[in-house]
C-alpha positions as CSV (number, residue, x, y, z in Angstrom):
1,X,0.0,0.0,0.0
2,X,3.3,2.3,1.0
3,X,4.1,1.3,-2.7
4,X,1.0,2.7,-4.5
5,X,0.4,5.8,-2.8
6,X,3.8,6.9,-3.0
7,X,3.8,6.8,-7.1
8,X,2.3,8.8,-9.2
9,X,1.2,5.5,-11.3
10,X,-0.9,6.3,-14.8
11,X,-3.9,4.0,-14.0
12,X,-2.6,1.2,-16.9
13,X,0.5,1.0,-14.9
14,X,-1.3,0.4,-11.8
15,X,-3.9,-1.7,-13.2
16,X,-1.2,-4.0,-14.1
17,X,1.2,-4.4,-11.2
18,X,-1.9,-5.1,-9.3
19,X,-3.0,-7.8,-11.7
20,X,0.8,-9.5,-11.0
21,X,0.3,-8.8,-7.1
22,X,-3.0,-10.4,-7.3
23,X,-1.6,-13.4,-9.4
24,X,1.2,-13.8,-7.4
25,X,-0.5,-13.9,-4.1
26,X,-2.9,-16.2,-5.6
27,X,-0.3,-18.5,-6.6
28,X,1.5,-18.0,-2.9
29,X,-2.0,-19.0,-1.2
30,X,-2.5,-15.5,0.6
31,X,-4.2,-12.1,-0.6
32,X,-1.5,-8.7,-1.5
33,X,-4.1,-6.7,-3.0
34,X,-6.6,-6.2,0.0
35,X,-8.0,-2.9,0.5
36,X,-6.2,-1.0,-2.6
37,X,-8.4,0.5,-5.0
38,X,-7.9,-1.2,-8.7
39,X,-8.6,1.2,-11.8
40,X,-11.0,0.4,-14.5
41,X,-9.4,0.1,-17.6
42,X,-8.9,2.8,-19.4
43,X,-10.1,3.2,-22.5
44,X,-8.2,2.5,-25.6
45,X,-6.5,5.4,-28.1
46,X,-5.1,3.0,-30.6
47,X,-3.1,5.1,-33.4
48,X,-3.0,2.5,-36.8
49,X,0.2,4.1,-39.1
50,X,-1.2,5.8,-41.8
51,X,-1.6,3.5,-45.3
52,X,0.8,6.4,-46.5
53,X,2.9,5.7,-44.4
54,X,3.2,2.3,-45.1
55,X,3.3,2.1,-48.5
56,X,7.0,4.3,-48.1
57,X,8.2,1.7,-45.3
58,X,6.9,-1.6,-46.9
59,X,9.0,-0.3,-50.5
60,X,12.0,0.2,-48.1
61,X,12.2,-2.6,-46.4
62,X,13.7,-5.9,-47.6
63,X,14.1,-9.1,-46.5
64,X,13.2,-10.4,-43.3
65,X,12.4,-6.6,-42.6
66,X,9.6,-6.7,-45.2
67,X,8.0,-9.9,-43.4
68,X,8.5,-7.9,-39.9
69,X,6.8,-4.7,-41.7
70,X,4.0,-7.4,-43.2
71,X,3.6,-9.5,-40.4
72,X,2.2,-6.5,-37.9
73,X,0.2,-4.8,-40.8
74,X,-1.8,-7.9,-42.2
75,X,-1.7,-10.0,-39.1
76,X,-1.3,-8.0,-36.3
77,X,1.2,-9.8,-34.6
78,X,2.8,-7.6,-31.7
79,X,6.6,-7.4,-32.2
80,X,7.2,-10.7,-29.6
81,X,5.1,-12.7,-31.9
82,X,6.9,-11.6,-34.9
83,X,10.0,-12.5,-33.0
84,X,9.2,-16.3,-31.6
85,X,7.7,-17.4,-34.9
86,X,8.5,-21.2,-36.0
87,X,8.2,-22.6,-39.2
88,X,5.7,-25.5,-37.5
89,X,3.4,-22.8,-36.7
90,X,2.6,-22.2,-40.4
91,X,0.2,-25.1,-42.4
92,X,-1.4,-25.1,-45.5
93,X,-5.2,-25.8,-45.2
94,X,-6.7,-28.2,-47.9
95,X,-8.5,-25.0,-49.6
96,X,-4.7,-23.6,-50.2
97,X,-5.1,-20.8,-47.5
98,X,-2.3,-20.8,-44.9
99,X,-2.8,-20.4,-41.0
100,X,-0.3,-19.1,-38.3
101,X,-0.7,-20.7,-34.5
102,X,0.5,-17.7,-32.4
103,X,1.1,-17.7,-28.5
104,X,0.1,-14.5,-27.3
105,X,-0.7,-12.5,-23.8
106,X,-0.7,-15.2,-21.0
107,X,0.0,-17.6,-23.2
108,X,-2.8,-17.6,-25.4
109,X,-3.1,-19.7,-28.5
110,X,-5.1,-18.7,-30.9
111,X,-4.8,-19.1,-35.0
112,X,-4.7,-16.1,-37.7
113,X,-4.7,-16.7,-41.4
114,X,-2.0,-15.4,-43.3
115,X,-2.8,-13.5,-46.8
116,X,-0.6,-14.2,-49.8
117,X,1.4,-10.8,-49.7
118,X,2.9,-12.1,-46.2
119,X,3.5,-15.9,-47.2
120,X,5.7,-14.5,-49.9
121,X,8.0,-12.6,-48.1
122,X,8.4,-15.8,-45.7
123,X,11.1,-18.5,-45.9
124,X,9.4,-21.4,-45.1
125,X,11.8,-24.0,-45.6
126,X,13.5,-26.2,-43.3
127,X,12.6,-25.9,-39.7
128,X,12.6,-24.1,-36.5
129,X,12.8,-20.3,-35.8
130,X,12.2,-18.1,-39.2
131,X,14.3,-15.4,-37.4
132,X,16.7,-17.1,-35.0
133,X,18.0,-14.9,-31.9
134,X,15.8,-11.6,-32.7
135,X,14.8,-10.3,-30.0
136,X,11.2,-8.3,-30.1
137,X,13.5,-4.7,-29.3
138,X,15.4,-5.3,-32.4
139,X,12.5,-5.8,-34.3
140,X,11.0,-2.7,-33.1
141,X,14.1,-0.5,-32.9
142,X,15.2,-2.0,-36.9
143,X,11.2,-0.9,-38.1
144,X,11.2,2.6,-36.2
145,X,15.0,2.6,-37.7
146,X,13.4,2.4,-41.5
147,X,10.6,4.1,-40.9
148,X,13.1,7.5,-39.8
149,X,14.6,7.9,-42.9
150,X,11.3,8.6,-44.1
151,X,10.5,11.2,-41.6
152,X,8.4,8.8,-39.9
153,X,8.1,8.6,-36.2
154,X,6.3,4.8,-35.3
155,X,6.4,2.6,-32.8
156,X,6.0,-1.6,-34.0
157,X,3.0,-1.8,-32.4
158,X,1.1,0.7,-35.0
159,X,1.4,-1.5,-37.4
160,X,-0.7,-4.3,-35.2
161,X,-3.1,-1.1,-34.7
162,X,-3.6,-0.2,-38.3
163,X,-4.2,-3.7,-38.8
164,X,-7.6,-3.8,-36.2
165,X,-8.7,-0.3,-37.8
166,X,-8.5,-1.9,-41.3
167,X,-10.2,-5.3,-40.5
168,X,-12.9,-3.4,-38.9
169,X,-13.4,-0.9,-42.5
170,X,-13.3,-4.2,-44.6
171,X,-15.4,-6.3,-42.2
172,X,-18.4,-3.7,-42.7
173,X,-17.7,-2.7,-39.0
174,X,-17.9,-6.2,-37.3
175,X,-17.0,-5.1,-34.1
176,X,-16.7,-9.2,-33.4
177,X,-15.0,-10.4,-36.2
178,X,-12.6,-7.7,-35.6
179,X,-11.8,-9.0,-31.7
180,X,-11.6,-12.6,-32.8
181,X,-9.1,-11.2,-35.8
182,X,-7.1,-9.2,-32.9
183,X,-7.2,-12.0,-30.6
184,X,-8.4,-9.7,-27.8
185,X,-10.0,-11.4,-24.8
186,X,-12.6,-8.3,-24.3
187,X,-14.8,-6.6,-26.9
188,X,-14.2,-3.5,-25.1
189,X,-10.6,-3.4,-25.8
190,X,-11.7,-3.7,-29.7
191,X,-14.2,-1.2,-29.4
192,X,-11.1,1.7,-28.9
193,X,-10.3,0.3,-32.7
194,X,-13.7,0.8,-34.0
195,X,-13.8,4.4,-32.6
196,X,-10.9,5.3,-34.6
197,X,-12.1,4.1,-37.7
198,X,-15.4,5.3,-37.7
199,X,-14.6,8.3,-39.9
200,X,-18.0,8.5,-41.1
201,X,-19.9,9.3,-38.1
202,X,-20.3,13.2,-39.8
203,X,-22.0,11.9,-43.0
204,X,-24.0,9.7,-40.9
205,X,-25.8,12.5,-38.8
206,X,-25.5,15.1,-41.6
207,X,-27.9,12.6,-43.9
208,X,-30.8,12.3,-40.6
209,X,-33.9,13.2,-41.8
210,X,-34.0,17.0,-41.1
211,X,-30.3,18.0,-40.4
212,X,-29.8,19.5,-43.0
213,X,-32.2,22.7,-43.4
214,X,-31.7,23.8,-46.8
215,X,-32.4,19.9,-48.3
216,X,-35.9,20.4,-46.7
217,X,-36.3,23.5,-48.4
218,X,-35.4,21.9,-51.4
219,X,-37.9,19.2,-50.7
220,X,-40.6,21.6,-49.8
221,X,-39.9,23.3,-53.1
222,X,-40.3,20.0,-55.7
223,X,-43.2,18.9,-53.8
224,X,-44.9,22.3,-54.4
225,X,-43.9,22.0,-58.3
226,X,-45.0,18.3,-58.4
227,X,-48.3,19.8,-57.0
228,X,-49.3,22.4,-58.9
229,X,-48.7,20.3,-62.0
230,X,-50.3,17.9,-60.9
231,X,-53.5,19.9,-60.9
232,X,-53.0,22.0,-63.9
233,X,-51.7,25.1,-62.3
């Protein structure tokens, strides 16, 4: 308790070392966390890399520094993912399409396809690690690396957020399809993505019936013509 009231922790930071006390305690058979407060979770403000912007570091980068670029974009694999991948994670369904078993947060397992632009910058023969000894701050530090000499300031995990905002747009906003697609284990942490790619909410409540003043004047208008000729007038 000394711990936590003598830090000025943002509320993610506390959220979390409570969530280890708590494990920990759990694991040890008594209880650390008693009377101290835990935050909600705050809400998410992801911030996807512009598809400007990676157009200018996906024609830079080559080799396995394409398939890191690819691998965040079009599968959303957070740089320690990228890093640990094995060539037995990979298959080839019957249909042709391939699959990639990742082990995420916690140890998660879940499966993500792979689209054709990422298999082909792959090197899938032989076995074991595709990348052996990277380490996921290399991977970061070599992208953020490329992406300066274009005047681009990114951090890895962009490219995993432009990757949720883009599944959502081409899903037809499937707010469920995109957390299955983003292996999150809460809908709520999805719904941070969906709020940044809504860019249509404007149009939306410009077109309500009777936002905008001068169509219904227009209306009024045609409906009086329609009228009077109608009846001759």
């Amino acid at each position: 308790m000394s711990y936590f009231a003598s830090r000025p922790l943002k509320p993610w930071s506390r959220r979390t070392y409570l969530n280890h006390l708590q494990s920990f305690g759990k694991w040890r058979g008594v209880d650390l966390v008693t009377g101290i407060r835990k935050p909600p979770a705050p809400r998410s403000t992801p911030n996807p890399l512009a598809e400007e912007e990676l157009g200018r570091l996906m024609t830079s980068a080559r080799g396995p520094h394409r398939a890191w670029v690819l691998l965040g974009a079009f599968c959303g694999l957070r740089a320690h993912e990228t890093a640990k991948i094995r060539r037995e994670d990979i298959s080839i369904l019957n249909e042709g399409e391939v699959i990639l078993r990742v082990q995420g947060k916690g140890g998660r397992v879940d499966t993500v396809p792979i689209p054709p632009v990422v298999v082909r910058a792959l090197n899938l023969s032989g076995g074991g690690r595709l990348w052996d000894g990277i380490s996921p701050e290399r991977i970061s530090r070599t992208i953020a690396g490329i992406a300066a000499k274009h005047g681009i300031r990114m951090r890895y995990h962009q490219l995993r957020h432009r990757f949720g905002t883009a599944v959502y747009r081409a899903s037809g906003r499937d707010l469920l399809l995109t957390q299955r697609l983003m292996r999150h284990a809460s809908p709520a942490t999805t719904a941070g993505y969906a709020a940044v790619a809504d860019d249509q909410v404007h149009s939306v409540v410009s077109a309500l019936p009777g936002a905008d003043p001068d169509s219904l004047a227009k209306r009024s208008r045609k409906r009086r013509v329609i009228a009077c000729a109608s009846c001759g007038g």
